[in-house]
C-alpha positions as CSV (number, residue, x, y, z in Angstrom):
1,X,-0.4,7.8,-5.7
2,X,1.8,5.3,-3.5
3,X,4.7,4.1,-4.1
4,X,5.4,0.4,-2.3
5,X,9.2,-1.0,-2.7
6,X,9.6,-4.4,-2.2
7,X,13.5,-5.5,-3.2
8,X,15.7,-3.7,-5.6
9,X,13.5,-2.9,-8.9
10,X,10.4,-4.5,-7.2
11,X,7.7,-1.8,-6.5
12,X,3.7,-1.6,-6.3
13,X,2.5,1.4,-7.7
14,X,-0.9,2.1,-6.3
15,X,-3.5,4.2,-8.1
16,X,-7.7,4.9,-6.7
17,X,-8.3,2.4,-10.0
18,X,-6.0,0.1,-9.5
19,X,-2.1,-1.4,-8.3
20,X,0.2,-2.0,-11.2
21,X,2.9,-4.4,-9.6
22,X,6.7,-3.9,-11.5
23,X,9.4,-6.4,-12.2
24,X,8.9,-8.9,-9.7
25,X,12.5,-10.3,-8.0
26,X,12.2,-11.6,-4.3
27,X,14.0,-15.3,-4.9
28,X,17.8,-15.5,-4.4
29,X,20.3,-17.0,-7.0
30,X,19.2,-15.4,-10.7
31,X,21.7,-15.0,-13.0
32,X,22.5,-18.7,-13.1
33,X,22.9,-18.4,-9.0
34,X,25.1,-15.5,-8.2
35,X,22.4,-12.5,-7.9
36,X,20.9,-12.9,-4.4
37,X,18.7,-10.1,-2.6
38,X,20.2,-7.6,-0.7
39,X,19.1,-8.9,3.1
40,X,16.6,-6.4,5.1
41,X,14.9,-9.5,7.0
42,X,11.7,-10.0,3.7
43,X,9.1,-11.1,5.1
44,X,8.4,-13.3,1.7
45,X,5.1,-14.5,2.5
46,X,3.7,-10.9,3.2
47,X,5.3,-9.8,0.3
48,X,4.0,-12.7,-2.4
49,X,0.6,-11.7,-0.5
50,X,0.9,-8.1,-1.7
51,X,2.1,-9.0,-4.7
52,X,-0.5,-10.9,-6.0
53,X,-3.2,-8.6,-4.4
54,X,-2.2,-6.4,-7.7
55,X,-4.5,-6.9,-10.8
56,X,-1.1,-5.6,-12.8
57,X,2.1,-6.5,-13.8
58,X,4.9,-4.3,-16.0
59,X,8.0,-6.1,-17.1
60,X,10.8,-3.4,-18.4
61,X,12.8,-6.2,-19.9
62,X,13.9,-9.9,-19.7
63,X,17.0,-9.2,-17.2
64,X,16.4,-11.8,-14.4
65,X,16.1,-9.1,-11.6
66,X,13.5,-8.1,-13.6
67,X,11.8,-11.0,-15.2
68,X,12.4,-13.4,-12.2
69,X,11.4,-17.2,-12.9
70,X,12.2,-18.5,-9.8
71,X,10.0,-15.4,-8.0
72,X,7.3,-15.7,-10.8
73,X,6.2,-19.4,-10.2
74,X,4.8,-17.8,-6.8
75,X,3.0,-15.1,-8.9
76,X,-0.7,-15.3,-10.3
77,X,-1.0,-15.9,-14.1
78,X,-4.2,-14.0,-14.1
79,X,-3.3,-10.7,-14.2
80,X,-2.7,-7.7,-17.0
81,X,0.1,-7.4,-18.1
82,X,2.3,-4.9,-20.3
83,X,5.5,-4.5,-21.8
84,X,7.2,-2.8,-25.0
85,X,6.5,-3.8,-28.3
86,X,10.3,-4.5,-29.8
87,X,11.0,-5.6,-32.5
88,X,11.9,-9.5,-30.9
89,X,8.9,-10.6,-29.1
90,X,11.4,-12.6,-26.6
91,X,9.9,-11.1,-23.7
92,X,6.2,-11.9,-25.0
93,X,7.4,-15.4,-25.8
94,X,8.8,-16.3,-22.3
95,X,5.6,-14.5,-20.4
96,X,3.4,-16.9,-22.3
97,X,6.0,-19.6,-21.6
98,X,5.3,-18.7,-17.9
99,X,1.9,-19.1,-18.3
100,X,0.7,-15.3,-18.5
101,X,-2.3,-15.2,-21.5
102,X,-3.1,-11.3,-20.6
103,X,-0.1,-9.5,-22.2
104,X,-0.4,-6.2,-23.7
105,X,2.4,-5.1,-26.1
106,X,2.2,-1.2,-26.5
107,X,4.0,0.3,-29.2
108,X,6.9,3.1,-28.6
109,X,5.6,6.4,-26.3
110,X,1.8,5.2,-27.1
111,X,-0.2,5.3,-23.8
112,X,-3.0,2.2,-23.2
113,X,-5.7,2.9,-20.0
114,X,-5.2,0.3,-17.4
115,X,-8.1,1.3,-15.5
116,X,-10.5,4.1,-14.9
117,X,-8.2,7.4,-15.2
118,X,-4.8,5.2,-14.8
119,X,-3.0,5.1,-17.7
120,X,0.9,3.4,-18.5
121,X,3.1,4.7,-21.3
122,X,5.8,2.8,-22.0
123,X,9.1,4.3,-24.0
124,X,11.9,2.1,-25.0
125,X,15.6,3.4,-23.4
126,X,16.3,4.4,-27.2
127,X,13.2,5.8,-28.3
128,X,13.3,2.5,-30.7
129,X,16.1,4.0,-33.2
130,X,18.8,2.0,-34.1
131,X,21.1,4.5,-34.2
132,X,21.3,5.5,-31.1
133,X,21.1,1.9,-29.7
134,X,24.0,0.8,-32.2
135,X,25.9,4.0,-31.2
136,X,26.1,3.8,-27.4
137,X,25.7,-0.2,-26.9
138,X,26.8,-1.9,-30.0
139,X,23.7,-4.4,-29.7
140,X,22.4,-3.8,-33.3
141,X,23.0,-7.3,-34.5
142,X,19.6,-8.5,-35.9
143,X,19.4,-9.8,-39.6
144,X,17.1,-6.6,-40.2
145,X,19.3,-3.7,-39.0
146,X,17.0,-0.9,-39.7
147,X,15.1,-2.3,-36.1
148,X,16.4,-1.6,-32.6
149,X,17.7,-4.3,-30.4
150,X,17.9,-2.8,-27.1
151,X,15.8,-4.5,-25.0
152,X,15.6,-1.9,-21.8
153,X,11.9,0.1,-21.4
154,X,10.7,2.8,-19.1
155,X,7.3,3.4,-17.5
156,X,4.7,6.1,-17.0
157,X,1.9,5.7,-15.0
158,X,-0.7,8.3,-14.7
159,X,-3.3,9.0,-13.3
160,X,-6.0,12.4,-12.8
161,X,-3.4,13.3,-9.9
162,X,0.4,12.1,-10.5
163,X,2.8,11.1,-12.9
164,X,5.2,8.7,-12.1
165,X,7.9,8.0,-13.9
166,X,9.4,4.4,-13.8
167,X,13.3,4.3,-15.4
168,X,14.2,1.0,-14.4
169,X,17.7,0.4,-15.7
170,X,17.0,3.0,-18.7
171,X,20.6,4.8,-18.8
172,X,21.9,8.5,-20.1
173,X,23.4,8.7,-22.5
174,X,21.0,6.7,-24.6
175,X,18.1,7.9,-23.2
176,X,18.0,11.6,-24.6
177,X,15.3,11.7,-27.1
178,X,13.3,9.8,-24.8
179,X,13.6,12.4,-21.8
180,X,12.7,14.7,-24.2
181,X,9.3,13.0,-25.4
182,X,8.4,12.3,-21.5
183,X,9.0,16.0,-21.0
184,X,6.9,17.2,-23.8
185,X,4.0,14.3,-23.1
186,X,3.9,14.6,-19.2
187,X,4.8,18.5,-18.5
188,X,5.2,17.8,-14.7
189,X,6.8,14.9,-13.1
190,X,5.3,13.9,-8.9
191,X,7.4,10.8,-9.0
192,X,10.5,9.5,-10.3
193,X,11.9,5.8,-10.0
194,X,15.4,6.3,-11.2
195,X,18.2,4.2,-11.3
196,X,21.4,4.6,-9.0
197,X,23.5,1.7,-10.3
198,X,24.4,-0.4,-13.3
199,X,25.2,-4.2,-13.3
200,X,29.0,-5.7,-15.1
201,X,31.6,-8.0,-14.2
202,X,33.9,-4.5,-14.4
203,X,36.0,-4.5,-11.9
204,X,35.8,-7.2,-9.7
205,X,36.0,-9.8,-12.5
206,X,39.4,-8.6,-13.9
207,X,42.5,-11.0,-12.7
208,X,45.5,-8.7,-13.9
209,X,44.9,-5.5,-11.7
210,X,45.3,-5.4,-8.1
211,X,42.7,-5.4,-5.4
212,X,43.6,-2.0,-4.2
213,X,43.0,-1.1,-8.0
214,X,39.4,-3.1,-8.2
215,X,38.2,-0.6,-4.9
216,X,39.2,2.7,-6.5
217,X,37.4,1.7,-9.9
218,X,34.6,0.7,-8.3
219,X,34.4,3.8,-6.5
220,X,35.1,5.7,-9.3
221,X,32.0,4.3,-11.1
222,X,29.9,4.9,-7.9
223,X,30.3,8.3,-8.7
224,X,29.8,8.1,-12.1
225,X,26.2,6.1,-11.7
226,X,25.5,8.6,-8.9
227,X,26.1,11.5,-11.7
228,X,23.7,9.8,-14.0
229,X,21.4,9.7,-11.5
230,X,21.7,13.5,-11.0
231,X,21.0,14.1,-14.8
232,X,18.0,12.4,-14.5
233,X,16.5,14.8,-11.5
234,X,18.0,17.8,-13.2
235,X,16.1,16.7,-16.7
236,X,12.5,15.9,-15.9
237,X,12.7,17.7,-12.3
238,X,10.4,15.7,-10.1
239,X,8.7,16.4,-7.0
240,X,10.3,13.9,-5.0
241,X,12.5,11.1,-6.2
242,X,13.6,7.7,-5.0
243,X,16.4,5.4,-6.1
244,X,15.9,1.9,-6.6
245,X,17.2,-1.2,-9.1
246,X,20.2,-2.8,-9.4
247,X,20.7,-3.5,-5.7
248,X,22.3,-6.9,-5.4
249,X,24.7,-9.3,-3.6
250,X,26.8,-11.6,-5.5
251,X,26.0,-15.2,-3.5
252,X,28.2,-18.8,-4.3
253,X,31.6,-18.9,-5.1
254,X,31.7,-15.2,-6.3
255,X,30.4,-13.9,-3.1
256,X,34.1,-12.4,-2.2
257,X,34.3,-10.6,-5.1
258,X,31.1,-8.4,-3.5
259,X,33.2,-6.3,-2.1
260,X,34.8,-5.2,-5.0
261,X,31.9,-4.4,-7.4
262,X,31.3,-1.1,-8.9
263,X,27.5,-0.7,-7.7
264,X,26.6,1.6,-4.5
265,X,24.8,0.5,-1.6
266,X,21.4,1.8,-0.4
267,X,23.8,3.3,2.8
268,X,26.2,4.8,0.0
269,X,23.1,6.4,-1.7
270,X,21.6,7.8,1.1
271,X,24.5,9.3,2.2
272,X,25.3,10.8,-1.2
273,X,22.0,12.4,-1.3
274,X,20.5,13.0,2.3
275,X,23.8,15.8,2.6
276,X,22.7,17.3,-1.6
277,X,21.0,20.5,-2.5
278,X,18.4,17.1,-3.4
279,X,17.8,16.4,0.4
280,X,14.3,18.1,0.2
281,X,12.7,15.6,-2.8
282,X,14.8,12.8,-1.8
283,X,13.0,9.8,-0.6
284,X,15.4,6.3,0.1
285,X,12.8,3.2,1.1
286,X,13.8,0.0,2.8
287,X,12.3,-2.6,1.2
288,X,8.5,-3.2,2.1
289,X,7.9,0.6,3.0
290,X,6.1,2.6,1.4
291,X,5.7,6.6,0.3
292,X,2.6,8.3,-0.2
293,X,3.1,10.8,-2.6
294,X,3.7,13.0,0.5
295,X,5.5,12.6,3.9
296,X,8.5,11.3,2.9
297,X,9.4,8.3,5.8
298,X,12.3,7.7,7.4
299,X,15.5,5.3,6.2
300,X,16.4,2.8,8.2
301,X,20.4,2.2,7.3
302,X,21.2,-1.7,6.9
303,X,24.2,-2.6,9.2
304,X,26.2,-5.3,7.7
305,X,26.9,-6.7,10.8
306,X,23.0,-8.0,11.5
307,X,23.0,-9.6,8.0
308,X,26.6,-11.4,8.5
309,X,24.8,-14.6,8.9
310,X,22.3,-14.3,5.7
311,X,25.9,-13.3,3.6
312,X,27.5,-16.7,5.1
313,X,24.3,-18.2,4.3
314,X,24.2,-17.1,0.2
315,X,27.8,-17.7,-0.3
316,X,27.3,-21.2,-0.1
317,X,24.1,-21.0,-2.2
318,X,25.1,-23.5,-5.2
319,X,24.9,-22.1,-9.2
320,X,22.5,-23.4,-11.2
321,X,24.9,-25.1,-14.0
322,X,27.2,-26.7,-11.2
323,X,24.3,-29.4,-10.6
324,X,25.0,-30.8,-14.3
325,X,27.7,-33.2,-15.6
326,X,31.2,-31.8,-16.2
327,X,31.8,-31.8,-20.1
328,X,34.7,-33.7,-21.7
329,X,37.1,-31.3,-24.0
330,X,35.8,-33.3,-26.9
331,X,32.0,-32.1,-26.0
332,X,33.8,-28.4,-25.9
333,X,35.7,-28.2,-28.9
334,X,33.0,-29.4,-30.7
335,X,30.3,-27.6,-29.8
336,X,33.1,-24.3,-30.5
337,X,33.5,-25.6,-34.0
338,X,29.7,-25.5,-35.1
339,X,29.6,-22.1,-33.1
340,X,32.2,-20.2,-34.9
341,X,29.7,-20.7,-37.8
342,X,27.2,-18.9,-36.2
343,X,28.8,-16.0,-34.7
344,X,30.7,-15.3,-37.9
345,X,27.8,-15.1,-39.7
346,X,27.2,-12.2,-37.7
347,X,30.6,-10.3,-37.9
348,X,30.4,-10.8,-41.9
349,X,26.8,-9.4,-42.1
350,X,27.8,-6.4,-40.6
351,X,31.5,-6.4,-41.8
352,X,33.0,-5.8,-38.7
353,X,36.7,-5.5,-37.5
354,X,38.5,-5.8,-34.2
355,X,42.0,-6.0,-34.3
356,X,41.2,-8.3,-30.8
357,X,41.6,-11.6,-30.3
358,X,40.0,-13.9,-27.4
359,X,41.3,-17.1,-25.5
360,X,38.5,-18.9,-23.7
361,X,40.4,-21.3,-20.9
362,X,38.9,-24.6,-20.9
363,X,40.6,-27.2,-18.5
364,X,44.4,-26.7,-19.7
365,X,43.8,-25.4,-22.6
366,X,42.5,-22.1,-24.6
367,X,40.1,-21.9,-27.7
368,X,41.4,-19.2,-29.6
369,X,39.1,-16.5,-31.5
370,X,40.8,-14.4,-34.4
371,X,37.3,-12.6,-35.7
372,X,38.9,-10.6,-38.1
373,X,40.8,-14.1,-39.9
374,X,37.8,-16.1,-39.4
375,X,39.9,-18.6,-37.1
376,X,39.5,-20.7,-34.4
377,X,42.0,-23.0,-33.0
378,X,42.6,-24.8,-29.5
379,X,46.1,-24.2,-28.8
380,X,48.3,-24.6,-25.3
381,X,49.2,-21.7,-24.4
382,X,48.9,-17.5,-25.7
383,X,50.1,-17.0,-29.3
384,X,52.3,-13.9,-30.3
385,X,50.0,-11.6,-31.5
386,X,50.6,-7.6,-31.9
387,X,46.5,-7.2,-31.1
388,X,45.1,-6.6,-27.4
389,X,43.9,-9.9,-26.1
390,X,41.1,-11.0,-23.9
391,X,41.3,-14.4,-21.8
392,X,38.2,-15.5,-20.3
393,X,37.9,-17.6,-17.3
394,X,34.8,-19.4,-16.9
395,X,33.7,-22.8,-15.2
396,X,33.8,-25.9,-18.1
397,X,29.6,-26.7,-17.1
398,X,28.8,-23.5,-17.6
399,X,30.9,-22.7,-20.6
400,X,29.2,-26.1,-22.0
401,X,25.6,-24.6,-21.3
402,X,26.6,-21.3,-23.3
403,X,27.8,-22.8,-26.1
404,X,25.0,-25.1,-26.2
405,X,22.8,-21.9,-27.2
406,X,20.8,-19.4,-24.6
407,X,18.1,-21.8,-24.3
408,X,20.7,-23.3,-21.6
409,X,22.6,-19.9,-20.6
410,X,23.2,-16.6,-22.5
411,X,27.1,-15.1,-22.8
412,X,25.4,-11.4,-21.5
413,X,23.8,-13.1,-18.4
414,X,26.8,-15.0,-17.2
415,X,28.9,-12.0,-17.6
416,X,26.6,-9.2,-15.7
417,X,26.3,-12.2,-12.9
418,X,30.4,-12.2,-12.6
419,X,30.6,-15.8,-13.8
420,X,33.2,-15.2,-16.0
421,X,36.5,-13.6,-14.7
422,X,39.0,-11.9,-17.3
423,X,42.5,-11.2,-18.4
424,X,43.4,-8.5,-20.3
425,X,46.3,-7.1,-22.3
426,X,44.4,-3.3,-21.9
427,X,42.4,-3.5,-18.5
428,X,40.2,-0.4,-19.7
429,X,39.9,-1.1,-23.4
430,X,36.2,-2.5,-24.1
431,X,35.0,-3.3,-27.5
432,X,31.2,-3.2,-26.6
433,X,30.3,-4.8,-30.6
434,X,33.1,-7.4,-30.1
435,X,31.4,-8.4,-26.5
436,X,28.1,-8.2,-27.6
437,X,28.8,-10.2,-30.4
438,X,29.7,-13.0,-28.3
439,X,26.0,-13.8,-27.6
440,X,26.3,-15.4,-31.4
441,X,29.0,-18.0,-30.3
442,X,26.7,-21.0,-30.1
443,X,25.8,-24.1,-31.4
């Protein structure tokens, strides 16, 4: 079996039947602009050629490093192509939107033959149980709650050989009972795609703590993904390993705030792990390498100074929403009106509380959230309150877009692509059901 990485979550994983190409992201700017490619001088047109040379694609979930429009357009419609079968087709939906006629839903842990002895079983992150997704994320919002929402999916591919296991951004600790069916389905592991990072606007997107503050959090979560990363070669014990997904630059306006995120570098990883008792199974690929299942190649560290002038380059790079007209306040408060409906309609259902209240800055003034009182006001300035508060900070066209509904832009994107910059009474206090409950405030 080889293993090709071409950026971040992008790899080809080649069988004797067949190549099975995974979440396809080579195009800067996703995430409405601000998620551009980590540079290591892509040769795109080599890369688009081996891309489209597979006869396969798997898509872990609709994330835009993982479902990539903008990289997709440049990717034949023709081929095979499987995901999870969850319980919202959204991913089917925007695949056939794409063009893509091929697409094989397969049920939780069931395995489907690709071709001759290559097989793909694909597991969702909670093993598909609503309790664990509700527990750890908050996401289970759906009008039938006895159906999981989370939308993340991991990978086997198999074939008479190897077993490679694909986690994509599948994190501990949700992913338990799913380790644990992989373990008992696939008794020995040759490969493991495992995730070394994980995406939020946590810390560089918080206004009331200090810089100095924003670099020790962010190292401090460094260690903590690095950690996860270490339960998941401890757990299913692979033969060799290599860390991919979630490597990003932030590009536009946000670029400064780079420096600042909570996500290690390929450098950082390789360090960490070329000095660990892990040194011997530890493979680190630049992007367009590749590992054979056997002699494990050398890393080539990026130096930041010999990709100073692609940085300079993507921190000009426009956002998508700042092409459109700027709204009027009328346009905003109106559109916040008809979209308190519809998010309440969700915190009612499921009878939450919050003792939280938000502010959303719009020009020189705030809409104000009270969840719990059903309230929404646009005031001047912070009321007394004795609950924590959250002010967001967003651009007025992009705030426009999202509460036009995410057919336009989606709350949960804008935030993991540090579009929306926060205040907070508690820096560390996050209500993960009052956040996630924000993808409901639209029209």
């Amino acid at each position: 079996m080889n293993i090709t990485k071409i950026a971040s979550s992008t790899v080809i994983i080649e069988t004797d039947d067949t190549k099975i190409l995974c979440d396809p992201w080579i195009e800067n700017g996703e995430y409405y602009g601000s998620w551009s490619i980590v540079q290591q001088l892509l040769d795109k047109d080599e890369l688009y050629k081996q891309m489209n040379e597979c006869e396969n694609i798997y898509f872990s979930h609709i994330h835009p490093d993982h479902f990539s429009k903008k990289t997709l357009k440049k990717i034949n419609k023709n081929k095979k192509v499987f995901i999870h079968k969850y319980f919202s087709p959204f991913l089917k939906k925007n695949l056939e939107a794409m063009g893509f006629n091929n697409i094989n839903e397969i049920e939780n842990g069931q395995s489907l033959n690709i071709k001759g002895e290559t097989n793909i079983t694909i597991f969702a992150a909670d093993n598909c149980n609503p309790n664990i997704c509700n527990k750890f994320v908050g996401c289970n919002y759906s009008d039938n709650s006895k159906n999981s929402q989370q939308i993340d999916s991991c990978a086997v591919i198999n074939d008479k050989s190897s077993v490679c296991v694909n986690l994509n951004d599948c994190m501990q600790p949700m992913m338990i009972e799913t380790v644990r069916k992989i373990k008992h389905k696939f008794k020995k592991i040759s490969i493991l795609l495992v995730n070394y990072n994980s995406a939020h606007s946590y810390p560089q997107n918080i206004k009331n703590i200090s810089d100095n503050e924003k670099i020790n959090i962010g190292n401090d979560l460094k260690r903590t993904n690095l950690e996860k990363t270490i339960k998941y070669i401890d757990d299913l014990n692979p033969d060799f390993f290599i860390p991919f997904a979630g490597e990003y630059t932030l590009s536009g306006k946000k670029f400064l705030l780079d420096c600042f995120k909570g996500t290690n570098s390929q450098n950082e990883c390789y360090d960490f792990f070329i000095d660990s008792k892990y040194k011997k199974n530890f493979v680190m690929l630049n992007y367009g390498k590749n590992f054979d299942g056997n002699k494990i190649p050398n890393f080539e560290r990026i130096n930041k100074s010999d990709i100073s002038e692609y940085n300079q380059k993507i921190s000009n790079l426009p956002y998508d929403y700042e092409l459109i007209e700027k709204p009027t306040k009328s346009e905003i408060e109106d559109l916040s009106n008809l979209a308190l409906k519809n998010i309440m309609n969700k915190i009612n259902l499921f009878k939450l509380k919050f003792n939280h209240v938000l502010y959303i800055q719009y020009f020189n003034k705030f809409i104000y959230l009270d969840f719990d009182n059903n309230s929404l006001k646009f005031v001047n300035g912070i009321l007394s309150d004795t609950r924590n508060y959250t002010i967001m900070h967003l651009d007025e066209k992009l705030l426009l877009q999202l509460l036009k509904g995410p057919r336009f832009s989606h709350w949960n994107n804008a935030d993991i692509g540090s579009h929306i910059d926060y205040t907070k009474s508690k820096v560390k206090d996050y209500d993960y059901k009052l956040f996630n409950c924000m993808a409901y405030f639209h029209s």
